[in-house]
N, C-alpha and C positions, 0 to 999 in steps of 0.2 A: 111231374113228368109222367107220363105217360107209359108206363111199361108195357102192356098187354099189346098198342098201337105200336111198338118199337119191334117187340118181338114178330111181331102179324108182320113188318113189314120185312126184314130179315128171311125170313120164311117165304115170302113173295118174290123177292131177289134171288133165294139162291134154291129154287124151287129144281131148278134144270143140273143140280149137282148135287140131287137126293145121294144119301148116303155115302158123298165123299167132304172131310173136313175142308170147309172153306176159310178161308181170311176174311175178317168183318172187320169195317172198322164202322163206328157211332160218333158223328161228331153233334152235340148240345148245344144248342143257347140258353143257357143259364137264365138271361134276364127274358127268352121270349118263348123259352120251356118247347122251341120248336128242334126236330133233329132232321137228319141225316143223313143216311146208312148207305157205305160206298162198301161195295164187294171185291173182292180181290181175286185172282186165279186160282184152281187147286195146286199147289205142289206136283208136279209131273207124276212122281210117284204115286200119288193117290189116283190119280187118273189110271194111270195103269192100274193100278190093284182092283179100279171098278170094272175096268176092261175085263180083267180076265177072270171076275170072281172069287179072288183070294183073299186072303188078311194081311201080308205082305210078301217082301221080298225074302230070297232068299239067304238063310244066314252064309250059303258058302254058294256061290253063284256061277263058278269054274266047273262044279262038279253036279252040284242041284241045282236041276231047272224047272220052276214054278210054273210056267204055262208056255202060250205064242198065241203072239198078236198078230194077226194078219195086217196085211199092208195099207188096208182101208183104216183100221184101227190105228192105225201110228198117222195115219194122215187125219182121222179125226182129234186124236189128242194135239198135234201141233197145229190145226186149225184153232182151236182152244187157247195154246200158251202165246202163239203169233204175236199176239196186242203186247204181251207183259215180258217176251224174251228180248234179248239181246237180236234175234235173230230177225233179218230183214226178209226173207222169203219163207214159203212153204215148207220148200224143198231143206232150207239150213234149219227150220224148226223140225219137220222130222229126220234131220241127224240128231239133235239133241236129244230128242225121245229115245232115239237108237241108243243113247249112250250110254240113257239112262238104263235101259233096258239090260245092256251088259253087267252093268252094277247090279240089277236086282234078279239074275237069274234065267230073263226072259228070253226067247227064242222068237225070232221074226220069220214066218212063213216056213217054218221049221229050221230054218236057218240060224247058225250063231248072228248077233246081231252087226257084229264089227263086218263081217261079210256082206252084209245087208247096205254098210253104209260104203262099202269100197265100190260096190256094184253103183249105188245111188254119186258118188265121186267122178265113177266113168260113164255117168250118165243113163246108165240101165233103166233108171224109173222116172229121168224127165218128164218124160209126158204125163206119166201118173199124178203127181206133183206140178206140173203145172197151174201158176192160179187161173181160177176164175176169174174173167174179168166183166 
């Protein structure tokens, strides 16, 4: 097997998510010594923490807040998760980010994030979110 050619190709793949941990998988043929290597999504969370520069979230997220992502920022992360969430549009993938974002601390446009996502519910950032088609 080949290790140096497995690693080099790993490395090629997930070139565009320097410094955030990704999910690899390596699948072998044993009898034809050929692979594989299927890459997976970062963790929402990781994405955010590249966003904004930190090490992570934080321990008490009600009271400490770790940074704010602007609006382009949460629309780039859920262009990102779109393929691998649950979520069938843009607009539903940057709620999930919102949500995550409450969880870890973050502030959206300097705004609490849950506010962020009531505004995007009554439609305030349609357009924004609209996809490309």
């Amino acid at each position: 097997m080949n290790v140096p050619a497995i690693v080099s190709k790993i490395n090629e793949l997930t070139s565009d998510f320097s410094g955030v941990k990704v999910p690899v998988k390596v699948i072998v043929d044993i009898d034809t010594k050929e692979f594989e290597v299927e890459v997976g999504t970062p963790p929402t969370v990781a994405l955010i923490v590249k966003e904004l520069g930190v090490e992570k979230g934080s321990g008490n997220p009600k009271e400490e807040k770790i940074g704010n992502l602007t609006l382009e920022q949460v629309k780039k992360i859920a262009r990102i998760k779109l393929g691998q969430s649950y979520a069938k549009t843009l607009k539903s993938a940057a709620l999930e980010v919102l949500g995550t974002c409450v969880s870890m601390g973050v502030t959206v446009e300097g705004k609490d994030p849950k506010e962020v996502q009531k505004e995007m519910r009554e439609g305030v950032h349609d357009e924004f979110f609209r996809e490309e088609t």
